[in-house]
py3Dmol code that shows the C-alpha trace and the ligand (Angstrom):
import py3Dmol

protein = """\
ATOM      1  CA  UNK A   1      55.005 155.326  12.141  1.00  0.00           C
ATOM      2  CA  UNK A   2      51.222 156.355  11.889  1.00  0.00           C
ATOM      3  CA  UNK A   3      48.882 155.270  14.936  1.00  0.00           C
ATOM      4  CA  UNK A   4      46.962 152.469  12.415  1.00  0.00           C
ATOM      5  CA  UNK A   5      50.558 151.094  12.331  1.00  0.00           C
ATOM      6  CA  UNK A   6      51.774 151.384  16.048  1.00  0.00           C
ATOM      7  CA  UNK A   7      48.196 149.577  16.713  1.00  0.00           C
ATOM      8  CA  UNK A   8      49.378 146.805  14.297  1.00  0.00           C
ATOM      9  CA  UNK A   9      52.707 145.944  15.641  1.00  0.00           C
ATOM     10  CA  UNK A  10      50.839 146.162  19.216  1.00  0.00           C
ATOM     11  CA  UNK A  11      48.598 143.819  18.295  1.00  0.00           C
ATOM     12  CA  UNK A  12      50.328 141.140  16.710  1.00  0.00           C
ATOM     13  CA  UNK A  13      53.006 141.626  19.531  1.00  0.00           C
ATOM     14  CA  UNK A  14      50.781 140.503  22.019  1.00  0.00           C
ATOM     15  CA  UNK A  15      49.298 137.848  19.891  1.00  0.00           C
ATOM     16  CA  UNK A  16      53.376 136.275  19.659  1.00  0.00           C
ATOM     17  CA  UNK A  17      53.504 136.048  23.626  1.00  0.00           C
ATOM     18  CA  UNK A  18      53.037 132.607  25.214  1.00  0.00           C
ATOM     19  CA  UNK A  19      49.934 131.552  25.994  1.00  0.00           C
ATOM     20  CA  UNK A  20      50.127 132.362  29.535  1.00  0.00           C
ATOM     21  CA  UNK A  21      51.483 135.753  28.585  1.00  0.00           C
ATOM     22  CA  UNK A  22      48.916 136.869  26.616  1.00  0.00           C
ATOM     23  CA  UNK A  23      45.806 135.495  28.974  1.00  0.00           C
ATOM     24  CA  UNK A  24      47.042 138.452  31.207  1.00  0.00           C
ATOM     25  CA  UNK A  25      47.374 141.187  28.906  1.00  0.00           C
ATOM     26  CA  UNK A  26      44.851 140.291  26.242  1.00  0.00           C
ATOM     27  CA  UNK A  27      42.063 141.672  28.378  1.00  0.00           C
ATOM     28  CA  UNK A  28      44.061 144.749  28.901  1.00  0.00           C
ATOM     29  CA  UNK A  29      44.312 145.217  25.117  1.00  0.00           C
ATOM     30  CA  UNK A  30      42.441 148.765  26.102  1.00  0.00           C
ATOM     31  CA  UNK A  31      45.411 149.900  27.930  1.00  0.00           C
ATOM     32  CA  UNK A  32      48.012 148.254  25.318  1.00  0.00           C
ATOM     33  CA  UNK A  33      46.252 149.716  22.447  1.00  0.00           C
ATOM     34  CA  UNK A  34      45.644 153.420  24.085  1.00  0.00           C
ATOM     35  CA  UNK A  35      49.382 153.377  25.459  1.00  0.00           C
ATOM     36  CA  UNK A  36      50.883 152.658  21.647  1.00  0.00           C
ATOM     37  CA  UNK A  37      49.244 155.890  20.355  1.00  0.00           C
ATOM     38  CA  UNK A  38      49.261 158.202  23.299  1.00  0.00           C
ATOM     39  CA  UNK A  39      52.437 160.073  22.853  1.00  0.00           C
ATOM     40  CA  UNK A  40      51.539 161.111  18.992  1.00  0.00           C
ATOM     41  CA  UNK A  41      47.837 161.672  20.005  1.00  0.00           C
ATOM     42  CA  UNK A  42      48.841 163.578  23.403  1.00  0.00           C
ATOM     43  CA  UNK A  43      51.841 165.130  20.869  1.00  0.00           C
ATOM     44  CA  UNK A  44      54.176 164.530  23.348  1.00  0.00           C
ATOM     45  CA  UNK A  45      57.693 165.621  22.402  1.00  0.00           C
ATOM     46  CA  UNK A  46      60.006 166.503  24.804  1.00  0.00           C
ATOM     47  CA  UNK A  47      60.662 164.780  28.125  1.00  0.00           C
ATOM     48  CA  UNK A  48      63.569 165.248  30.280  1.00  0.00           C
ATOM     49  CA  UNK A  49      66.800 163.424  29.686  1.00  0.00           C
ATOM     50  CA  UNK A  50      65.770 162.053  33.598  1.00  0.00           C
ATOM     51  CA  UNK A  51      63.260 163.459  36.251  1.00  0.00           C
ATOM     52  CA  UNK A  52      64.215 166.807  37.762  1.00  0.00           C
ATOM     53  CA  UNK A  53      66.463 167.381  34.768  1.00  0.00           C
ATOM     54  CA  UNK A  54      66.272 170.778  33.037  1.00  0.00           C
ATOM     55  CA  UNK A  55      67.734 169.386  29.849  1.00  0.00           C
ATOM     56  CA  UNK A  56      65.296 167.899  27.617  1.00  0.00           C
ATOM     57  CA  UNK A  57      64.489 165.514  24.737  1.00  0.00           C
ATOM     58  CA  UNK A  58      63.110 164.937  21.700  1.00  0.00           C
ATOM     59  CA  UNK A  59      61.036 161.703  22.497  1.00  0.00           C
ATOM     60  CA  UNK A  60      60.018 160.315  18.774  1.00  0.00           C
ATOM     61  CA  UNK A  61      63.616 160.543  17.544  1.00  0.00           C
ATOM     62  CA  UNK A  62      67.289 158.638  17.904  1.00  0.00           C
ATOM     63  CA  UNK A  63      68.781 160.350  15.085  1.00  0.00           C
ATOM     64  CA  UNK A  64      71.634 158.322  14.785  1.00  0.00           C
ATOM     65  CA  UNK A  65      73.605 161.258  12.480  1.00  0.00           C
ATOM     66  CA  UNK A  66      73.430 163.644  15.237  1.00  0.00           C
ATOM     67  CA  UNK A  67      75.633 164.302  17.689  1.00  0.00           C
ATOM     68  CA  UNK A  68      72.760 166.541  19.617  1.00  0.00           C
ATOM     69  CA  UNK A  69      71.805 164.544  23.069  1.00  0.00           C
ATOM     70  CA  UNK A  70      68.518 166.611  22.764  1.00  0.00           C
ATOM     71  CA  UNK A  71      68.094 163.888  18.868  1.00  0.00           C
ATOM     72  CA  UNK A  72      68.032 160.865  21.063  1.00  0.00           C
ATOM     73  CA  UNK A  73      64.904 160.628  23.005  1.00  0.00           C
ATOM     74  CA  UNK A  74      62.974 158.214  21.704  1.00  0.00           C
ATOM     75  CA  UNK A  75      66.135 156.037  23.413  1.00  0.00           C
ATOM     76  CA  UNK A  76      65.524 157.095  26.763  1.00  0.00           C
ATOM     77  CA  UNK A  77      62.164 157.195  26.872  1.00  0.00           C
ATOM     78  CA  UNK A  78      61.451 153.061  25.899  1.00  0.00           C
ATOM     79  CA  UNK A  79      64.642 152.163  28.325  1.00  0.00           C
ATOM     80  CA  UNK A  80      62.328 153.993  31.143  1.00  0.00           C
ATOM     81  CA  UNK A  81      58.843 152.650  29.857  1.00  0.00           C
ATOM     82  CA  UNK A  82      60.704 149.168  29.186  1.00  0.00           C
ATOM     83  CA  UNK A  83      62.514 149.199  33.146  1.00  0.00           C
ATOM     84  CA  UNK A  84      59.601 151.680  34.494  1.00  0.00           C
ATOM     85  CA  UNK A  85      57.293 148.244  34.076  1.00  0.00           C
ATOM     86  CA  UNK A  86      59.514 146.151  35.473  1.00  0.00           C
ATOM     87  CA  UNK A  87      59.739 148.376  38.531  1.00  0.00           C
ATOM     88  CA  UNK A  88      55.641 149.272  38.915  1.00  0.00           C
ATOM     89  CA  UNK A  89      55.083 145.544  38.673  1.00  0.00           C
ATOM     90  CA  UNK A  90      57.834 144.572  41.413  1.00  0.00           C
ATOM     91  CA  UNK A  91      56.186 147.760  43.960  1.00  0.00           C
ATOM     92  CA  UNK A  92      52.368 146.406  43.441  1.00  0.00           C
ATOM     93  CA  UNK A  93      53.542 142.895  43.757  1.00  0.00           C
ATOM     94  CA  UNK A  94      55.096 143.695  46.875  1.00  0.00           C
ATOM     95  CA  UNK A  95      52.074 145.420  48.248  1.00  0.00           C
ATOM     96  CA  UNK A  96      53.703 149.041  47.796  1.00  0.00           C
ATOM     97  CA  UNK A  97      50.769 150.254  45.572  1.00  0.00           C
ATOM     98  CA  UNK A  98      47.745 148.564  47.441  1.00  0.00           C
ATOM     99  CA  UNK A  99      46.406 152.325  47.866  1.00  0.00           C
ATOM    100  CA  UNK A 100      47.111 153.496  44.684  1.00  0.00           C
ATOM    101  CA  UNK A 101      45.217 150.453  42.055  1.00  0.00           C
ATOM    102  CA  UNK A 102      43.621 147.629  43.160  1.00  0.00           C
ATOM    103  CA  UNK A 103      44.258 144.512  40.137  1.00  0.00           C
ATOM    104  CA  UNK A 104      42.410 145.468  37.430  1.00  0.00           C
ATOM    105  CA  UNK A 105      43.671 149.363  37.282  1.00  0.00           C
ATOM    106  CA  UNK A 106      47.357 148.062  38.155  1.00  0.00           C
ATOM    107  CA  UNK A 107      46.893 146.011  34.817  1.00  0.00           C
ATOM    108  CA  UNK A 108      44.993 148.901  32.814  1.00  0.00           C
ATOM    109  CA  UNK A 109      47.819 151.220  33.544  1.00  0.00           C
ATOM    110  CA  UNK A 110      50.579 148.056  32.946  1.00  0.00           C
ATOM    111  CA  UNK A 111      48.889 147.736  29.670  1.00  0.00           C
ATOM    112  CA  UNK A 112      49.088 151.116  28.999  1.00  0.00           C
ATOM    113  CA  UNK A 113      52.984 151.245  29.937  1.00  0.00           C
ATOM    114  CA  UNK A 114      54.177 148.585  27.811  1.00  0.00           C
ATOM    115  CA  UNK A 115      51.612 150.270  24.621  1.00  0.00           C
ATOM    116  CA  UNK A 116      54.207 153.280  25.340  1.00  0.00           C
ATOM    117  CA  UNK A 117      57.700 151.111  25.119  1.00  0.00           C
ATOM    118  CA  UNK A 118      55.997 149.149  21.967  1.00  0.00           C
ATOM    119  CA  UNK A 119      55.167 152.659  20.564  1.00  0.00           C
ATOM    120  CA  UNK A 120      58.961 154.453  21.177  1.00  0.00           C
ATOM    121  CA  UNK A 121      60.294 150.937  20.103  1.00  0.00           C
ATOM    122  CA  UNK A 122      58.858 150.503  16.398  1.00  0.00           C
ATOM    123  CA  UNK A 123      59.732 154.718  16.161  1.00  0.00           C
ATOM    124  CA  UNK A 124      63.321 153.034  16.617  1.00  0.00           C
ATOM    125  CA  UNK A 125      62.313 150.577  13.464  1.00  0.00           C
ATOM    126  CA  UNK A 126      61.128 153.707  11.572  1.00  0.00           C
ATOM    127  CA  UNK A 127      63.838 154.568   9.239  1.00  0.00           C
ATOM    128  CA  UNK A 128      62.557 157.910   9.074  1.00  0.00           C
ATOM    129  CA  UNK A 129      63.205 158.209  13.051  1.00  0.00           C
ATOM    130  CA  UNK A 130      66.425 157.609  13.381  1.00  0.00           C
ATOM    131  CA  UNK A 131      68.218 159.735  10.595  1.00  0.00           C
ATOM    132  CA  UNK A 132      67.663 163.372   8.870  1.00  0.00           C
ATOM    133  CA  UNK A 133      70.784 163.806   6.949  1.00  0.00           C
ATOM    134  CA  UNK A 134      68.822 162.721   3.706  1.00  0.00           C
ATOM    135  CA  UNK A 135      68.787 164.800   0.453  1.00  0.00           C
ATOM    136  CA  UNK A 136      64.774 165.040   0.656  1.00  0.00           C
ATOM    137  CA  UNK A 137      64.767 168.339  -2.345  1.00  0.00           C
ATOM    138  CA  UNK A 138      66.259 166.168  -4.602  1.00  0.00           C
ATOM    139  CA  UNK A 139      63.578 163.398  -4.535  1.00  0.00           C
ATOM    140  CA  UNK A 140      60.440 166.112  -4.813  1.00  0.00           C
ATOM    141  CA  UNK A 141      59.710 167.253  -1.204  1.00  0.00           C
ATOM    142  CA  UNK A 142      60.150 170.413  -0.050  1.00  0.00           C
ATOM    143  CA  UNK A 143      60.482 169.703   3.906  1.00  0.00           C
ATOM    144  CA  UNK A 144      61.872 166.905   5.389  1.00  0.00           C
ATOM    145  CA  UNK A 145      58.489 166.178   7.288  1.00  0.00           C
ATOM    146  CA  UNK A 146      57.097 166.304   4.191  1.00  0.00           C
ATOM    147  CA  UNK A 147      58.922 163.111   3.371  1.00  0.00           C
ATOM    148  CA  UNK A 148      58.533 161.477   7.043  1.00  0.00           C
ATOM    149  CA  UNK A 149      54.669 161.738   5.991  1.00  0.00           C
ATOM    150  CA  UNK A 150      54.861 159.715   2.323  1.00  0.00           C
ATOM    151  CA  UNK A 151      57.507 157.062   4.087  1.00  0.00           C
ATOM    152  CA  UNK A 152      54.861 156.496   6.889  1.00  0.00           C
ATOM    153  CA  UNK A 153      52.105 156.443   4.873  1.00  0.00           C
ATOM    154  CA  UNK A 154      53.978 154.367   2.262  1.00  0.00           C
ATOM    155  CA  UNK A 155      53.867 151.483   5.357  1.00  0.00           C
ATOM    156  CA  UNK A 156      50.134 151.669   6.281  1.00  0.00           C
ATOM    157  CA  UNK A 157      49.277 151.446   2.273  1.00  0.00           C
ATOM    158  CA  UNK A 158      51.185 148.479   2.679  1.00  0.00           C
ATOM    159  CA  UNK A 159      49.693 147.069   5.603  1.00  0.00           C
ATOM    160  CA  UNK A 160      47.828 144.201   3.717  1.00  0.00           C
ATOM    161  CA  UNK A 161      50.846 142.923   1.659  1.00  0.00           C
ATOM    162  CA  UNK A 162      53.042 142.912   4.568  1.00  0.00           C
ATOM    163  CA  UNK A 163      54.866 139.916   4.778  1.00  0.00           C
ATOM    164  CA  UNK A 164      56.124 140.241   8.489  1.00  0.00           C
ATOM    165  CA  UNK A 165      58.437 137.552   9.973  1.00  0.00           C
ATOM    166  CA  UNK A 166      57.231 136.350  13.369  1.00  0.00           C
ATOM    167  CA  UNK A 167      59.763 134.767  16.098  1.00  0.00           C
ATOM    168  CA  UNK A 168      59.227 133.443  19.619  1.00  0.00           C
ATOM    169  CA  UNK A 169      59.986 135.466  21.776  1.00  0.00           C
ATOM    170  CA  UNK A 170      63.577 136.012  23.789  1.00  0.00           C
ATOM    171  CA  UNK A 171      65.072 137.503  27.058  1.00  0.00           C
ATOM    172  CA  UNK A 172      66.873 140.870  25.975  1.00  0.00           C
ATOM    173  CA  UNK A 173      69.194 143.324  28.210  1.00  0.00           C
ATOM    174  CA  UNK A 174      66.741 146.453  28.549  1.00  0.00           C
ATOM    175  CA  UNK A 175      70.158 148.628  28.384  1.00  0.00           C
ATOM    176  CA  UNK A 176      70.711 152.156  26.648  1.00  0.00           C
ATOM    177  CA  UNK A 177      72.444 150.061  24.612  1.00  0.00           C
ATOM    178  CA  UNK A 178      70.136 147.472  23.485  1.00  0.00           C
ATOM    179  CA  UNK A 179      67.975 150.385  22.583  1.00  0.00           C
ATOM    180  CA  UNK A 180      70.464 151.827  20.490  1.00  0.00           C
ATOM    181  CA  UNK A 181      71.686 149.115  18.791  1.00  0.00           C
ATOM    182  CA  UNK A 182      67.967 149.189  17.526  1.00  0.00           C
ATOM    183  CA  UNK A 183      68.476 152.327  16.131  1.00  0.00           C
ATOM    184  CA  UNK A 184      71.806 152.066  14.517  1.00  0.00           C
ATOM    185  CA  UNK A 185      70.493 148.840  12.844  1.00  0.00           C
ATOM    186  CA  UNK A 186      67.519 150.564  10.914  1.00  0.00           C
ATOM    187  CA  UNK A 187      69.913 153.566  10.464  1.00  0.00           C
ATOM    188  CA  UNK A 188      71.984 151.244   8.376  1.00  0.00           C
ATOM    189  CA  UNK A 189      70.125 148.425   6.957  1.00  0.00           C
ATOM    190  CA  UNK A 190      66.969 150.738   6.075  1.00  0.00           C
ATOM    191  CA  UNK A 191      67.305 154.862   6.385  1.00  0.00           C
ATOM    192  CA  UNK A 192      70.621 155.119   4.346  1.00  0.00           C
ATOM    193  CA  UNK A 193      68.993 153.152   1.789  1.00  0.00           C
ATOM    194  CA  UNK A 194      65.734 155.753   1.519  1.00  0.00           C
ATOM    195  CA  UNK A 195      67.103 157.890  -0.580  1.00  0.00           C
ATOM    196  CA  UNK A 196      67.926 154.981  -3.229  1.00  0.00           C
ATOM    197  CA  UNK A 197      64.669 153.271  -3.037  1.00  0.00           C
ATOM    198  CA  UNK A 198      62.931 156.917  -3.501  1.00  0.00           C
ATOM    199  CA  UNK A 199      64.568 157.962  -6.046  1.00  0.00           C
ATOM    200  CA  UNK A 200      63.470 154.859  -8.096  1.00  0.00           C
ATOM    201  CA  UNK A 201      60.491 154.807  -6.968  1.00  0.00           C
ATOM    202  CA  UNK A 202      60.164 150.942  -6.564  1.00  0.00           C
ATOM    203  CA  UNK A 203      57.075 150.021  -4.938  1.00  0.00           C
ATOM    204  CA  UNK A 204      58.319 145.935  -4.521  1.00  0.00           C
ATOM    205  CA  UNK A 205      61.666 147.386  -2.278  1.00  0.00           C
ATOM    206  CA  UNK A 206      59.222 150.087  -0.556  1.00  0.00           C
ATOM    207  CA  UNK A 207      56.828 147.036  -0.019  1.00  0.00           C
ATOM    208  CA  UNK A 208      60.020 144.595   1.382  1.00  0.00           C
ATOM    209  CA  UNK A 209      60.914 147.385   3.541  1.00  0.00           C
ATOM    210  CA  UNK A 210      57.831 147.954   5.188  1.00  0.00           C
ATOM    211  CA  UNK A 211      57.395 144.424   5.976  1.00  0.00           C
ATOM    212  CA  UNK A 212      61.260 144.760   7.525  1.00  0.00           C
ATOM    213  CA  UNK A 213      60.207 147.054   9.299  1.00  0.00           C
ATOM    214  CA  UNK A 214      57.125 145.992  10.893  1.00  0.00           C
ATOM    215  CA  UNK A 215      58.760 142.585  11.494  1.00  0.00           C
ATOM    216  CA  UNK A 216      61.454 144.412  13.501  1.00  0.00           C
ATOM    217  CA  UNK A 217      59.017 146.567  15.399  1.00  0.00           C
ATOM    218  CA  UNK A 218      57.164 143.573  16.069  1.00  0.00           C
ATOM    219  CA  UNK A 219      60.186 141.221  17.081  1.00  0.00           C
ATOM    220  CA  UNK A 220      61.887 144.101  19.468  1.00  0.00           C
ATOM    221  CA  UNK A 221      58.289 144.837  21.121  1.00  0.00           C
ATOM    222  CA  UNK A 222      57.826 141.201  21.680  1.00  0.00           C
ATOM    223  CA  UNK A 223      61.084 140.825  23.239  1.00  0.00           C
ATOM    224  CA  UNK A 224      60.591 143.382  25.822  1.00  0.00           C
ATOM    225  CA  UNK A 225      57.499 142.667  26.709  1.00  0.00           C
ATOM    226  CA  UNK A 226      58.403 138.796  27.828  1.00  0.00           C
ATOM    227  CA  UNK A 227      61.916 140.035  29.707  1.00  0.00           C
ATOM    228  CA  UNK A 228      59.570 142.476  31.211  1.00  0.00           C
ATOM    229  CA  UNK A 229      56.954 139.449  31.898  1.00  0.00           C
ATOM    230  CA  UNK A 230      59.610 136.763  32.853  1.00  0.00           C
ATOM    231  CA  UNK A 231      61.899 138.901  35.165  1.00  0.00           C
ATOM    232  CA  UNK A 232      58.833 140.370  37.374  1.00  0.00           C
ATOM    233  CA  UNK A 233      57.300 136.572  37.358  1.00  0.00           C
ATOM    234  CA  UNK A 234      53.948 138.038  35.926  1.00  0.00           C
ATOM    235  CA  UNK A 235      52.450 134.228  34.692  1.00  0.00           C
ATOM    236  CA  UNK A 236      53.642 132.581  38.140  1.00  0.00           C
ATOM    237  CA  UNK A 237      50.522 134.623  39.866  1.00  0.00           C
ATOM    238  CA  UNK A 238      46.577 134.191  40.016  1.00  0.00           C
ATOM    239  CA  UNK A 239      45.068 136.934  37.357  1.00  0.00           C
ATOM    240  CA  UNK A 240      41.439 137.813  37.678  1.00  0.00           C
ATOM    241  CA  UNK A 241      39.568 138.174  33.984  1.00  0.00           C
ATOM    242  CA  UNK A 242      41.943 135.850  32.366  1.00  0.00           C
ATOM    243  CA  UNK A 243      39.745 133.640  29.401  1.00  0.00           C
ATOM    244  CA  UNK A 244      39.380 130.379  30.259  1.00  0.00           C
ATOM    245  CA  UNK A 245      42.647 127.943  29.188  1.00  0.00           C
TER     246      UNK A 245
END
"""
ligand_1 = """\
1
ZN
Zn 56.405 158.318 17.788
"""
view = py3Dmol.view(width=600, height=400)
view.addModel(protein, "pdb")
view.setStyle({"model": 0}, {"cartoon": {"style": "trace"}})
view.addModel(ligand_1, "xyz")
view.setStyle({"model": 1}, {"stick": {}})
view.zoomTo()
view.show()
C-alpha cells in the first residue's frame, strides 16, 4: 500500500472506534498518522525475528507461497506493535514509565505504536504483500516490483470510488495466528486472483478489489486497536486534551 493509502485506512479506523475510544486518540492523530507511514518513509525492512536474534526479517511481507521464515515479517512485526501496546500501556499505567513520558508523550508515542500495527496490518490486506509466485512477464512488467507499484497505485486512483464496508468494532486474539490468518485470506480471496483481473484489464473488478481491500485493512486495524483499548482499560481513565463530550 502507498502512504496516501495507509493514512486512509488510519483515519477512518480511528473514526470507527467508540466514542470514548476515539476522544483519546483523536488528538493523537499526529502520532497515529506519523506511525502508519514510518516504516516505508524510514524504509525499514528487516527486523529481527525477536530482540537479540541474529536472524532477521523482511518486515513489509507474509508471503504466504514461501516457505522462507526470513518472507514473513510483516507477521511478526504487527503481533509485537499489536501486544507491544498492550504492554507500554499496562507499564505507564502502573507508574513504571513516570520517568520516561509524562501523559501527553505516553499518548504521542501510543499513537504512534498503533499507526505502526495499522500500517503492517493493511500490508497483510495488500494482495501484493503476501504472495510473489505470480507470472508478472506475461501481463507486461518486467520486475515484479514493477507490478507491486501499478497494483498500489491502482488502489489510491481508486481512493474516491471506494466503496469500503465499515463494522463495529470486535475483541480479536492478537496471536501469530490471527495475523496469519489475515494473510492467507487476501492470499486466497485477492492475490491468486491478480493475475486474472490483470490480464483483463477490468477496471470495475480492480475497483471492487480495492474497496475489499481497504475495507479489510480498515476492519482488522479497527479490531486491534479496541482489544488493545478494552484489555489495557484505556476509556475507564481521566485523559487530558480529550474534546468536550
Ligand atoms: Zn509496508
Amino acid at each position: 500500500m502507498l502512504g496516501e493509502t495507509h493514512v486512509l485506512v488510519a483515519n477512518i479506523s480511528l473514526a470507527c472506534l467508540s466514542q470514548e475510544e476515539r476522544h483519546i486518540l483523536l488528538p493523537r492523530w499526529g502520532g497515529l498518522e506519523s506511525g502508519a507511514t514510518l516504516s516505508d518513509e524510514f524504509r525499514i525492512m528487516w527486523e529481527p525475528v525477536t530482540a537479540g536474534s541474529k536472524q532477521k526479517q523482511l518486515v513489509h511481507r507474509c508471503y504466504v507461497d514461501s516457505d522462507f521464515e526470513k518472507d514473513h515479517g510483516c507477521v511478526t512485526r504487527a503481533v509485537d506493535h499489536a501486544n507491544g501496546s498492550i504492554s507500554f500501556i499496562k507499564d505507564y499505567l502502573k507508574g513504571d514509565l513516570d520517568d520516561a513520558y509524562n501523559e501527553v508523550e505516553f499518548l504521542e508515542n501510543l499513537g504512534m505504536f498503533l499507526g505502526i500495527a495499522s500500517h503492517h496490518i493493511a500490508d497483510l490486506c495488500t494482495p501484493i504483500h503476501v504472495g510473489h509466485k505470480i507470472d508478472f512477464k506475461s501481463l507486461g512488467y518486467p520486475t515484479l516490483s514493477r507490478f507491486h507499484s501499478k497494483t498500489e497505485r491502482d488502489i489510491l486512483r481508486n481512493h474516491r470510488q471506494l466503496r469500503t464496508k465499515l463494522a463495529k468494532p470486535k475483541m480479536v486474539d492478537l496471536t501469530t495466528e490471527y495475523f496469519w490468518d489475515i494473510a492467507r485470506y487476501t492470499y486466497e480471496n485477492h492475490f491468486l486472483k491478480l493475475e486474472g483481473i490483470y490480464r483483463k484489464g477490468n477496471t470495475e473488478s480492480i475497483l471492487d478489489m480495492s474497496s475489499e481491500i481497504v475495507s479489510n485493512a480498515i476492519r482488522h486495524t479497527v479490531n486491534v486497536w479496541h482489544t488493545i483499548m478494552a484489555k489495557t482499560g484505556m476509556t475507564k481513565q481521566k485523559w487530558s486534551m480529550q474534546p468536550l463530550p
